[in-house]
C-alpha positions in Angstrom: -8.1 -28.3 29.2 -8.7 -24.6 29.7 -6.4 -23.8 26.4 -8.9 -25.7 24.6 -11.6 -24.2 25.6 -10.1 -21.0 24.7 -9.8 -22.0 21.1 -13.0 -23.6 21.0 -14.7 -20.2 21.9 -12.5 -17.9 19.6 -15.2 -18.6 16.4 -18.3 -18.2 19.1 -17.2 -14.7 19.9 -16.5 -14.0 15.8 -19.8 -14.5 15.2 -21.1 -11.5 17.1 -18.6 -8.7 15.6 -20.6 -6.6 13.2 -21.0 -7.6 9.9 -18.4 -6.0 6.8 -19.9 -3.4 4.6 -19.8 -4.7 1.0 -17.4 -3.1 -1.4 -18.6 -0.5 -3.5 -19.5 -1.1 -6.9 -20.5 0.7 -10.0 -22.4 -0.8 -12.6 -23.2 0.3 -16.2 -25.6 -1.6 -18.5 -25.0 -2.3 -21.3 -21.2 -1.1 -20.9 -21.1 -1.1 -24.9 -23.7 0.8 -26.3 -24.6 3.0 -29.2 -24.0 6.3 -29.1 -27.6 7.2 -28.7 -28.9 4.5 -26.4 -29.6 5.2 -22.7 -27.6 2.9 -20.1 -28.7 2.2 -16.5 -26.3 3.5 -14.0 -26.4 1.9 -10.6 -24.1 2.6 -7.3 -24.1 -0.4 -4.5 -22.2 -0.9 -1.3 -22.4 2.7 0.1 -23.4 3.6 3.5 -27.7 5.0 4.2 -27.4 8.1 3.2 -23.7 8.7 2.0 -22.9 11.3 0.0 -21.0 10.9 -3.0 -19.9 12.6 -6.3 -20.4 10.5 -9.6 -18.4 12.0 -12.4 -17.5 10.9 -16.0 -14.4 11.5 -17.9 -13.6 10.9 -21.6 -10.6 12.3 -24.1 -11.4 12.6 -27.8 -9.3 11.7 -30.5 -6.7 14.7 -30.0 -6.5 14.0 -26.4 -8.7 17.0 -25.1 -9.7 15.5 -22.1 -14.0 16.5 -21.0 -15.3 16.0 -17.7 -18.7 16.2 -16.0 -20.0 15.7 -12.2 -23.5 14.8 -9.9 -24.1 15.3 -6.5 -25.9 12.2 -5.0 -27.0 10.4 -1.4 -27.6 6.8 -1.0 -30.4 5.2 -0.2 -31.2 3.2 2.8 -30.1 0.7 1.7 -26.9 2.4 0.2 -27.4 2.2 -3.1 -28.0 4.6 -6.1 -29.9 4.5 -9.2 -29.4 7.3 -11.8 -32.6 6.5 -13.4 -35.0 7.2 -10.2 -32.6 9.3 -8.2 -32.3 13.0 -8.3 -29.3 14.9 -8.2 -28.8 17.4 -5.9 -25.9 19.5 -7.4 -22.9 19.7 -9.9 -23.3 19.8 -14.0 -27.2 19.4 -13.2 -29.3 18.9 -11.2 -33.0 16.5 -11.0 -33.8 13.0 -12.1 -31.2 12.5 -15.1 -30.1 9.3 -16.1 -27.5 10.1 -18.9 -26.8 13.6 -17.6 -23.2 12.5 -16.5 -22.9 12.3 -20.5 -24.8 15.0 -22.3 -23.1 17.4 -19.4 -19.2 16.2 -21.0 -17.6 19.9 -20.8 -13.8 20.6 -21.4 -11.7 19.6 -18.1 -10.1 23.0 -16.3 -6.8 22.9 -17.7 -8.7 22.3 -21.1 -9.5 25.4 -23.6 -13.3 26.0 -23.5 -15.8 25.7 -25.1 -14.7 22.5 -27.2 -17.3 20.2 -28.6 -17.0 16.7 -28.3 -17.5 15.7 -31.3 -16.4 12.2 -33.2 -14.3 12.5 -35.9 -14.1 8.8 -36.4 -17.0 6.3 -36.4 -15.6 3.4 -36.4 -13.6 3.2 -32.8 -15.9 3.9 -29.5 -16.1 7.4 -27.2 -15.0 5.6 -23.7 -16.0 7.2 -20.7 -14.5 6.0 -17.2 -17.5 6.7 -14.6 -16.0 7.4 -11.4 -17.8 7.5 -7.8 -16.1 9.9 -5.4 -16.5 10.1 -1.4 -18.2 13.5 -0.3 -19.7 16.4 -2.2 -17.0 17.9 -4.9 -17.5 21.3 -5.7 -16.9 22.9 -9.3 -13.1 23.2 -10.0 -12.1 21.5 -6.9 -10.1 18.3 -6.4 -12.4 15.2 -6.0 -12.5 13.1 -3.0 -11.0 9.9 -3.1 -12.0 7.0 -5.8 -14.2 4.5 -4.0 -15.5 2.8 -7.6 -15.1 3.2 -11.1 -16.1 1.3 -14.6 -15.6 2.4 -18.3 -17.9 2.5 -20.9 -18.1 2.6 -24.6 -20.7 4.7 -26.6 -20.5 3.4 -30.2 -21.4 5.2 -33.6 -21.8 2.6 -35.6 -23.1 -1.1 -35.4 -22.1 -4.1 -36.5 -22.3 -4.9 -40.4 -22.9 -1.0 -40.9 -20.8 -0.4 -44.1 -19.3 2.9 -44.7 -18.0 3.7 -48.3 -16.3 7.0 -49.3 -18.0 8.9 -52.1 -16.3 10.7 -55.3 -19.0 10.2 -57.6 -19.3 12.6 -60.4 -19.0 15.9 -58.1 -20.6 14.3 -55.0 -18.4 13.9 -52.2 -19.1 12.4 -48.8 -19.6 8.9 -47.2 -22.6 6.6 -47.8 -23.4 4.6 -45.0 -25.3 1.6 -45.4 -27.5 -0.7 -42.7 -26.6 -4.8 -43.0 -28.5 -7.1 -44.6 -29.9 -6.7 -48.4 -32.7 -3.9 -48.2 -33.9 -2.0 -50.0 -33.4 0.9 -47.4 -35.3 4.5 -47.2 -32.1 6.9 -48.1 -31.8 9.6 -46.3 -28.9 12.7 -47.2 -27.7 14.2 -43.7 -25.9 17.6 -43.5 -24.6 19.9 -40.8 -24.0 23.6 -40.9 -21.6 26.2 -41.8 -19.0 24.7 -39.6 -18.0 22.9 -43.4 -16.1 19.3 -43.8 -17.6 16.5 -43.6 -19.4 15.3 -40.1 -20.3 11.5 -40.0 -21.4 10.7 -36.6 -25.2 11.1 -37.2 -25.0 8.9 -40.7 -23.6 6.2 -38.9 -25.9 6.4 -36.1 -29.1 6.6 -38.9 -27.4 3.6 -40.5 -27.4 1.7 -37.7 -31.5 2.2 -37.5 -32.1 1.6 -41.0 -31.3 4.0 -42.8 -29.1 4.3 -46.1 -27.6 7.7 -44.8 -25.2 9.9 -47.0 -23.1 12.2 -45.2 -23.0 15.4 -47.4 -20.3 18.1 -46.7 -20.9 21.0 -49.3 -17.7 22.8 -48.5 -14.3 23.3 -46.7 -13.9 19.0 -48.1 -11.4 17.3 -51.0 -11.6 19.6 -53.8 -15.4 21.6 -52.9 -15.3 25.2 -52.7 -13.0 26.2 -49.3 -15.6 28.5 -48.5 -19.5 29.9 -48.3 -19.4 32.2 -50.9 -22.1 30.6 -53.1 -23.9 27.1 -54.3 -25.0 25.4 -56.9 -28.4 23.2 -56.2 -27.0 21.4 -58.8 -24.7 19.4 -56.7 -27.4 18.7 -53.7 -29.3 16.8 -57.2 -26.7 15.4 -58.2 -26.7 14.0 -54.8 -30.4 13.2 -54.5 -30.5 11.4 -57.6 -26.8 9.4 -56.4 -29.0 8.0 -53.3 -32.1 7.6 -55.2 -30.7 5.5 -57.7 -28.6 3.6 -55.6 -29.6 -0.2 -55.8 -30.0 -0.3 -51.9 -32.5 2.3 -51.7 -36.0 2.2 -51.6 -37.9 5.0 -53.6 -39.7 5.9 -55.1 -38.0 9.6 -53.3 -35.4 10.2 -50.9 -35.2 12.1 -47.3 -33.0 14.9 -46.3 -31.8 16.2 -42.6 -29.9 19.2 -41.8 -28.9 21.6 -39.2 -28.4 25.3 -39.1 -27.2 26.1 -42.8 -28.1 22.3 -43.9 -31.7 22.4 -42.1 -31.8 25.8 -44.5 -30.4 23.8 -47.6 -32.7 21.2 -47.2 -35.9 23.2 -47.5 -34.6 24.2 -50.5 -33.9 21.0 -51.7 -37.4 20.0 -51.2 -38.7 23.0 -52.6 -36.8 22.4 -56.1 -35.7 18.6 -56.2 -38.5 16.2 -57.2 -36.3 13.4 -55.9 -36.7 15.2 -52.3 -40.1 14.2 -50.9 -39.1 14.7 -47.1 -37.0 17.3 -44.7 -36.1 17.2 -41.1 -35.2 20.9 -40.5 -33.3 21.5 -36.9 -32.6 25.1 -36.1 -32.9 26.3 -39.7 -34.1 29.8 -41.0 -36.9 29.6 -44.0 -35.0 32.0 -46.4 -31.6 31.5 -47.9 -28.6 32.8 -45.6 -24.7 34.1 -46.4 -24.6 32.6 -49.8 -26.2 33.2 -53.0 -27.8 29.7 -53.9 -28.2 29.2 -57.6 -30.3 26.6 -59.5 -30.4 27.3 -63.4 -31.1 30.7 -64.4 -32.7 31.1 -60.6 -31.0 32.4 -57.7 -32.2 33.3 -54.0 -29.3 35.7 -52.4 -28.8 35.2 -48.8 -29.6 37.3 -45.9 -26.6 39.1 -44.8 -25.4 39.6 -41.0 -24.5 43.0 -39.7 -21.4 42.6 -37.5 -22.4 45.9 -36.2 -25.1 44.5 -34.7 -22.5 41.7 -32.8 -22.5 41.8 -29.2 -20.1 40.4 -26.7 -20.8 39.5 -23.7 -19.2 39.7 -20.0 -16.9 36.4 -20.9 -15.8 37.2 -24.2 -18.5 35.4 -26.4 -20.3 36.7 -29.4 -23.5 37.3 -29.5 -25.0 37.1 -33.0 -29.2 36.9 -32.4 -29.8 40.0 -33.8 -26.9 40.4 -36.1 -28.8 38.4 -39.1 -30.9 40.3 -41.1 -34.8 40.4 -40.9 -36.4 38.1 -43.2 -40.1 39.6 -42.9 -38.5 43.2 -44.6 -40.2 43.3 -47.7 -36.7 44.2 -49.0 -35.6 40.5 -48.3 -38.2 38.8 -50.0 -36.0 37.4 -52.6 -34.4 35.6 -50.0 -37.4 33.7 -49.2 -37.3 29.5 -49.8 -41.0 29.4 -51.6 -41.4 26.8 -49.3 -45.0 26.3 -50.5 -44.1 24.7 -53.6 -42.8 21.5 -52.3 -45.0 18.4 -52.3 -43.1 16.4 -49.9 -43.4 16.2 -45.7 -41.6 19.3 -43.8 -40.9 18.4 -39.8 -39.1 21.5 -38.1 -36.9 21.2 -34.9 -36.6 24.0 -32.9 -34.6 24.9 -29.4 -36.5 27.5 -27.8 -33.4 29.2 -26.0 -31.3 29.3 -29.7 -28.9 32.0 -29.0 -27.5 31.6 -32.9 -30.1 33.0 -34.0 -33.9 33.1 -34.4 -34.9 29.6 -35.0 -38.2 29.8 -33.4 -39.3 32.4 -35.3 -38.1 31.1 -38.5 -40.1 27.8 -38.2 -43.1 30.3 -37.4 -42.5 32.0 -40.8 -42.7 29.0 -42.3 -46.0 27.7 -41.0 -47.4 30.4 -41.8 -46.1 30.7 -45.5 -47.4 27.2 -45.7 -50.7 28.1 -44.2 -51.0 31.1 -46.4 -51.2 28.6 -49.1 -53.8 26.1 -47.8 -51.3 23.8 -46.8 -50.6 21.6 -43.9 -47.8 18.9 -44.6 -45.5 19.7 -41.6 -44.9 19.2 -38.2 -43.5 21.1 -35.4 -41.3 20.1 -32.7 -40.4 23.0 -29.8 -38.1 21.8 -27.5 -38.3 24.6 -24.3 -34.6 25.8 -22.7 -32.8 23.7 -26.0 -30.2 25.7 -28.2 -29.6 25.2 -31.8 -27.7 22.4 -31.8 -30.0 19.8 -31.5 -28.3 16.6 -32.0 -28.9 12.8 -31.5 -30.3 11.9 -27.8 -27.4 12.3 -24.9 -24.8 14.2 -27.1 -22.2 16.7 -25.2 -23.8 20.0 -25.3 -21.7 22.7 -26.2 -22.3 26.1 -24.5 -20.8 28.1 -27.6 -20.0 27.9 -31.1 -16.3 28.5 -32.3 -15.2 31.9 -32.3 -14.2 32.9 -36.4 -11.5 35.1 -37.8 -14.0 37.1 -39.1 -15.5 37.0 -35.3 -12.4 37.6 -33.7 -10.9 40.4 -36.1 -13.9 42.3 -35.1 -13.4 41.7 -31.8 -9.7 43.1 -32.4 -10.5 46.2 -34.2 -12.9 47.2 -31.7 -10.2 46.7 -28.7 -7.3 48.3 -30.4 -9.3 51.5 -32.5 -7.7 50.1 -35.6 -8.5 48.4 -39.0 -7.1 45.3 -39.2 -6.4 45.5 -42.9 -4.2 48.2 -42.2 -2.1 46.4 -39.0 1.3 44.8 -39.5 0.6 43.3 -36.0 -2.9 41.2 -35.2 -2.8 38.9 -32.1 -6.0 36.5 -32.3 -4.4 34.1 -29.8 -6.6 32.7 -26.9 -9.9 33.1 -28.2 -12.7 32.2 -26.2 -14.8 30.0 -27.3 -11.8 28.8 -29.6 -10.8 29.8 -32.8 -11.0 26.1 -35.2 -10.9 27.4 -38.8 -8.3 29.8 -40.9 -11.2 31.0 -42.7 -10.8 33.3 -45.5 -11.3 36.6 -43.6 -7.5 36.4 -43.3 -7.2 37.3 -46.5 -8.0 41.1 -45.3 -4.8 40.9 -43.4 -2.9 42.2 -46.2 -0.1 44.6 -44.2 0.3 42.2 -41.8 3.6 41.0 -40.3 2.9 39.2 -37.4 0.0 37.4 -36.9 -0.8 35.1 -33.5 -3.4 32.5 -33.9 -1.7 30.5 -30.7 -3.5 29.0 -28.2 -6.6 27.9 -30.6 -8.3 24.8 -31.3 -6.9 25.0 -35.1 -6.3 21.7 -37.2 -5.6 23.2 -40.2 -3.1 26.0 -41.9 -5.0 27.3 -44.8 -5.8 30.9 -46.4 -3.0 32.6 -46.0 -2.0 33.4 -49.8 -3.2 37.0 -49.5 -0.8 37.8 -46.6 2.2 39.2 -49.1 4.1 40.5 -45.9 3.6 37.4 -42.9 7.3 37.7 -41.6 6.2 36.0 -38.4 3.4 33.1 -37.8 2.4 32.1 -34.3 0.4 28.6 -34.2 1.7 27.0 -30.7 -0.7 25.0 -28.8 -3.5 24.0 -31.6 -4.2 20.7 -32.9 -2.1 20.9 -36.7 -1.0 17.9 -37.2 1.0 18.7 -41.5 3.0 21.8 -42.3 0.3 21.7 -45.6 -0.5 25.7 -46.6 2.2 27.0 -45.2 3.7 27.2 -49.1 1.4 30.7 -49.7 4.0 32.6 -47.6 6.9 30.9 -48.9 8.7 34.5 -50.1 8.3 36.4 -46.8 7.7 33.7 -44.0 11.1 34.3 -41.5 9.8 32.9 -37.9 7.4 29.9 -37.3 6.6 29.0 -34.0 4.1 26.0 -34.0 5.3 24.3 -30.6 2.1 22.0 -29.0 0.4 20.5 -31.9 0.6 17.4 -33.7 3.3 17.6 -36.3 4.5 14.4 -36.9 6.2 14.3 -40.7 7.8 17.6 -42.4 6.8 17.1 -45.9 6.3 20.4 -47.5 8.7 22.4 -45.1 11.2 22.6 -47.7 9.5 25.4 -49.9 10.6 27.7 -47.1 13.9 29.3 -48.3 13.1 32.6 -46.2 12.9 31.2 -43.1 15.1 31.6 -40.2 13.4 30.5 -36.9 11.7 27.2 -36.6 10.1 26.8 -32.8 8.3 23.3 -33.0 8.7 21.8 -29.2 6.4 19.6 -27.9 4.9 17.9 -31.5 5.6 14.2 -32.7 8.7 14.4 -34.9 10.2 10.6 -34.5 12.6 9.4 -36.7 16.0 11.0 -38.1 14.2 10.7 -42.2 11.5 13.5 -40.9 14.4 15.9 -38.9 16.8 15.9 -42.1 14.4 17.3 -44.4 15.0 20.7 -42.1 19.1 20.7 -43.8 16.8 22.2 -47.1 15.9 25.5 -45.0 18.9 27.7 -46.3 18.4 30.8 -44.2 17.3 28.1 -40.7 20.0 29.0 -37.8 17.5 28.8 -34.8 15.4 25.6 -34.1 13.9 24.4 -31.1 13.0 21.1 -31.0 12.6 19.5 -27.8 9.5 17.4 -26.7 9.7 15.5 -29.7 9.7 11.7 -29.7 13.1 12.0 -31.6 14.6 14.5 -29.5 13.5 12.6 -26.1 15.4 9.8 -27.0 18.7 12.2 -26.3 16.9 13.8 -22.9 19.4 12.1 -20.7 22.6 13.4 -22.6 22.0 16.9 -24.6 25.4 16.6 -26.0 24.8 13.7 -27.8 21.7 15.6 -29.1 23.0 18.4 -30.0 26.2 16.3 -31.9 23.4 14.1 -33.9 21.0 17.3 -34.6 23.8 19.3 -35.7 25.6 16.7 -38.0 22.4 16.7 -40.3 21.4 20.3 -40.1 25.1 21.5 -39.3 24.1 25.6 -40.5 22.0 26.0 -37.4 23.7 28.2 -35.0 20.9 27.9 -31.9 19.4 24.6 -31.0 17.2 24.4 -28.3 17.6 27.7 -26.5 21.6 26.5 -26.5 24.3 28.8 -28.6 25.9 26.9 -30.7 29.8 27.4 -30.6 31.4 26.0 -33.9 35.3 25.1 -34.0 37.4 26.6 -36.6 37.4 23.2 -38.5 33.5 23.5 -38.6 33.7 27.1 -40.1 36.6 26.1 -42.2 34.2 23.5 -43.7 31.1 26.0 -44.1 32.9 28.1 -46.2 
């Protein structure tokens, strides 16, 4: 009897434990989104009051990984709601619902002052959001993971069609909205960063837009570098897009940024088929390069690199450095902006540190003004930089460093003319170095030259280097041996460990070369290693960290037997001294 009471009571007595906390949850809506749409972020399950760290994490196509992080206390009712509640430390602070995304910065162990940028539109950005226990404080390690959901930010939508261009001497991508149209077409172009940049075509496509991604230089067979332009080719565009049978006229649109905001008041100015311009962060006379349009030509304003400044962490500051536009000297410079019939708007960051922006759009008004004209509109965005981009993009705290940037830096730390130095070391810049721009082409005594530790994806200007014994490239993002042929008579040592080399096509017009250090790239098959038995002077190779050479990394004889069958002259392999038998030097000779 008593036993049963016992188990009768055991659910009575359940009923007054305290009730379980529900797990916590994280919740993004919509979890797919475009690229610029705002989500709603919500946190549930926490305790009143609870403080917790919310941070975001994403890699970009290379595998760069970016991180950002909020400070934030529950409710009452211990929940969280990014859209009503204010953050009280981290990447920023206040009421910001997509500031775990516009606040995406390099991760510690990164290199700086990347940009996450797209360089694909057709596969998502994901983002893991992550909710943290406790406060985390700037560089240290988060407290443990009590929730986490992934997102997707999209750059295109479906139906968006995205055709390459190579029409007459147009290059670029047109992309196009779904459905029939007729569409208003719209020619997009970013700054002097060159190539071609697609995210904000795709994005304008998705919206309605027939948008034609223009690159004007550094792309396919356009000139490598700003040295000068033809308007010819921005009409040749114009009328491309104007024509096009799903575009509405009876005129077209343009958008640009920095040099493109620049090119695109000129385009209006000149181009009868341009009869609007969105100009973000541009300057109202011509810049750098001479721009030529039949017998006319505006020269650009010139920058004075002694006017460069660098501050306390290594970054250049170029405000000043451009010339002065009002200097009756620069006239000829000047877009005569008042002759264009079309609609001007101007985008302006009032805390541009590139250069004057602000000023320029003021110029500009007033040259307008001057001539009884009031077809523009002004937008002055207080505490923004110059690169304004769509809503919720990563800022970026710093443009890339150049060579010509960093060679300045150079000769002032080491008292000497780079032209005249067989040794330059522009490894490690901060922010990054991304380009081999054509400044190297001043390095013509050098011998050794370091550009390791970059953000470089390309080899490229290196034909007026007539001495380069020695190339350093480790640790960029290269992913084809393609320019190295311009040093093919003197090149001896390449080391180009860290990057993405995955196929040695090319390497074979290297008959002086005699050290090949290429750890840690992609190398994968046995076809791709051979081609290496064509380097007649190669003796010292080091290889491992490749997909092909991991294969061996439980038995380095076996390795070192297979490697040195097909490229049997080497006589170091891997940091190992290779120790032939007398058969195997009987044979070499």
């Amino acid at each position: 009897m008593w036993r049963a009471v016992a188990v009768a009571s055991a659910p009575a007595r359940a009923l007054f434990c305290a009730p379980r906390r529900p797990a916590v949850s994280v919740a993004v809506s919509p979890a797919a989104a475009l690229a610029d749409e705002r989500v709603q972020t919500r946190v549930v399950g926490l305790g009143p009051g609870q403080p917790v760290t919310l941070r975001a994490v994403a890699a970009d196509e290379r595998g760069c990984l970016f991180q950002s992080c909020a400070h934030y206390r529950a409710d009452g009712r211990g929940e969280l709601h990014l859209g009503t509640d204010a953050s009280q430390g981290g990447d920023y602070t206040g009421v910001e619902p997509m500031g775990l995304f516009w606040s995406l910065a390099p991760a510690g162990m990164e290199r700086p002052y990347q940009r996450l940028v797209p360089r694909s539109t057709g596969t998502p950005l994901k983002v893991e959001m992550l909710v943290h226990e406790g406060h985390t404080q700037s560089g240290a390690f988060p407290g443990p993971v009590v929730a986490k959901a992934e997102v997707e930010r999209w750059f295109t939508a479906p139906g968006v069609r995205r055709i390459r261009l190579k029409e007459g001497r147009v290059r670029g991508s047109l992309f196009l909205p779904p459905g029939d149209g007729p569409f208003p077409g719209v020619i997009d172009m970013y700054g002097d960063e060159g190539g071609l940049v697609e995210f904000r075509s795709s994005l304008l496509a998705t919206r309605g837009f027939a948008a034609l991604s223009l690159p004007y230089f550094d792309f396919e067979d356009l000139p490598k570098v700003m040295k000068e332009f033809q308007l010819e080719y921005f009409e040749e565009a114009a009328r491309f897009l104007q024509r096009h049978p799903k575009v509405k006229g009876p005129g077209v649109g343009v958008i640009g940024t920095g040099k493109g905001a620049e090119l695109a008041l000129s385009m209006i100015t000149f181009l009868p088929e341009v009869v609007a311009a969105v100009c973000i962060s541009g300057c109202s006379s011509n810049t750098v390069a001479d721009l030529h349009y039949g017998e006319m030509t505006l020269p650009g304003l010139r920058f004075d690199m002694n006017k460069v400044s660098v501050s306390d962490n290594g970054i250049f500051d170029i405000f000043e450095a451009l010339d002065d536009p009002t200097n009756p000297a620069n006239s000829p410079c000047t877009i005569p902006i008042e002759k264009a019939e079309g609609h001007f708007l101007l985008v302006v960051g009032e805390d541009d540190r590139m250069w004057k922006s602000s000023l320029y759009a003021e110029l500009a008004i007033g040259r307008l003004r001057q001539h009884g004209k009031e077809n523009f509109e002004l937008l002055s965005y207080p505490g923004a930089g110059h690169r304004i981009d769509p809503p919720s993009t990563p800022f970026c705290q710093a443009k890339a460093t150049t060579i010509r940037g960093a060679l300045a830096r150079w000769e002032e730390k080491n008292g000497q003319k780079a032209s005249e130095a067989k040794e330059v070391k522009l490894y490690g810049q901060i922010p990054p170095v991304e380009k081999m721009d054509e400044s190297l082409s001043t390095l013509v005594n050098c011998e050794k030259l370091s550009l390791s530790t970059n953000c470089i994806e390309r080899i490229d200007n290196l034909s007026n280097l007539k001495n380069l014994r020695i190339l350093s490239l480790g640790r960029n993002n290269i992913k084809n041996l393609n320019g190295l042929e311009a040093v093919r008579e003197t090149l001896e040592e390449l080391w180009i460990s860290y990057n993405f080399i995955e196929k040695l096509r090319g390497i074979h017009v290297m008959k002086k070369l005699k050290v090949l250090y290429m750890s840690n790239n992609l190398v994968k098959d046995w076809a791709e290693f051979v081609r290496l038995a064509e380097l007649p002077l190669l003796e010292d190779l080091v290889f491992v960290g490749n997909p092909l050479q991991q294969k061996y990394s439980s038995d380095q004889n076996s390795w070192i037997e297979e490697a040195t069958k097909r490229v049997p002259k080497l006589k170091k392999l891997d940091g190992v001294v290779l120790i032939k038998g007398e058969e195997d030097e009987e044979g070499a000779n």
